[in-house]
C-alpha positions as CSV (number, residue, x, y, z in Angstrom):
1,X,63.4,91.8,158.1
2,X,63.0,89.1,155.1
3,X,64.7,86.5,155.0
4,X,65.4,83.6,152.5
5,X,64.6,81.1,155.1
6,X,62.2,80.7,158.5
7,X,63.9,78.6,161.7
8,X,61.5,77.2,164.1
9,X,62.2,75.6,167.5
10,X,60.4,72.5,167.9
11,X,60.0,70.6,171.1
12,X,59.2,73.2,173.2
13,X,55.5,73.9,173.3
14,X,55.6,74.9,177.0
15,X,58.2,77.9,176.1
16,X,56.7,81.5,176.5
17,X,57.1,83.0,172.6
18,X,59.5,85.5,173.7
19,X,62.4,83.2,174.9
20,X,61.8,81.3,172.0
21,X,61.8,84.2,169.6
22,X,65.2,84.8,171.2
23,X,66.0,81.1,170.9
24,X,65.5,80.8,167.2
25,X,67.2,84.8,167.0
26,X,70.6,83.1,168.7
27,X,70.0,80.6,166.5
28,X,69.7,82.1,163.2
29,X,72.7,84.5,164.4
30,X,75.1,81.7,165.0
31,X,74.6,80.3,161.9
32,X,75.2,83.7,159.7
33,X,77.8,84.6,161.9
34,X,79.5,81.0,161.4
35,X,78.8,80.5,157.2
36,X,79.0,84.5,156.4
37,X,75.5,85.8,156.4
38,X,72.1,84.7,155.2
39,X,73.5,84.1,151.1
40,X,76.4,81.7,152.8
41,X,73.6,79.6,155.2
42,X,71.8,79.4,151.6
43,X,75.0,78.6,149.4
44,X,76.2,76.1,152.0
45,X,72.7,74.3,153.2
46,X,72.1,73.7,149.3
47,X,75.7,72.2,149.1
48,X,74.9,70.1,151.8
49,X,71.4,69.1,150.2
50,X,72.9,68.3,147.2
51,X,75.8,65.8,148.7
52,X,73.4,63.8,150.9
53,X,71.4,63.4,147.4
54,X,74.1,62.6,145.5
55,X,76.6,59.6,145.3
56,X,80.3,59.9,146.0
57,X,82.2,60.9,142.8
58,X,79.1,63.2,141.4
59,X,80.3,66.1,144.1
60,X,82.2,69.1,142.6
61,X,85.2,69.6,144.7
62,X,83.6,73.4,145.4
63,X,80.0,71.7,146.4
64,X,81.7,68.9,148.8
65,X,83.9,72.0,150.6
66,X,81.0,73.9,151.1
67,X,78.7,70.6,151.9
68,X,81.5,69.8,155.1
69,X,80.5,73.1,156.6
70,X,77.2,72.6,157.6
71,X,77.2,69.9,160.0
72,X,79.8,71.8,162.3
73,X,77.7,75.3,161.9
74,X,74.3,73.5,162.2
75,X,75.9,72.4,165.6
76,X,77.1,75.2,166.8
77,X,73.7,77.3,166.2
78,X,71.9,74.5,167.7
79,X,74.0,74.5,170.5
80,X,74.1,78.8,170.9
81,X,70.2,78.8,170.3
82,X,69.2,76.4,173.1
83,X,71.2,77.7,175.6
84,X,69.9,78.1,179.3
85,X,66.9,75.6,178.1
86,X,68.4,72.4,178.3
87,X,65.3,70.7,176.7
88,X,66.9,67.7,175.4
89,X,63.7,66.9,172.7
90,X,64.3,70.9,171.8
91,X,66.0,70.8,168.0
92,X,65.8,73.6,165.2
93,X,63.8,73.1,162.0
94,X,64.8,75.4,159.2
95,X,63.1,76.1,156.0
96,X,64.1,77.4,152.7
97,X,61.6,79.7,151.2
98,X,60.7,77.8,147.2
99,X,61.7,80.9,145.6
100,X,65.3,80.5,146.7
101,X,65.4,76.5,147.2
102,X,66.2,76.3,143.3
């Protein structure tokens, strides 16, 4: 399966690579399920890109909504990916492929 972006989890050099393939699979499945699929991580990481680049007052209204979503669904896939590792250095590192970073 392609995908517009990779997610790594970092931290965790000790973990066999099939829990943390299924780490970084909760992971990226949380955060779909949460922002509507791979197109809404895209549409809603870039928002949330371009306002912590930007100043207050240069934000569409459209951008900043979609900007406030990430925070909350970044959390939520963080906290669905590491579950039953309880690694507290353990964090998710996603990457947006340059052909779709804009």
């Amino acid at each position: 399966m392609d995908s517009p972006y990779t997610v790594t989890l970092q931290g965790m050099d000790d973990l066999p690579s099939a829990e943390r393939m299924a780490s970084e699979i909760r992971f990226i499945r949380q955060l779909e399920k949460a922002l509507g699929g791979a197109d809404g991580v895209l549409s809603v990481y870039g928002a949330w890109r371009d306002a912590s680049e930007s100043e207050p007052g240069e934000l569409s209204a459209a951008t900043s909504s979609l900007a406030i979503k990430w925070p909350k669904a970044f959390d939520a896939a963080q906290r669905a990916g590491l579950k039953n590792i309880g690694e507290s250095e353990a964090h998710f590192e996603m990457r947006v492929e340059r052909s779709v970073a804009g």
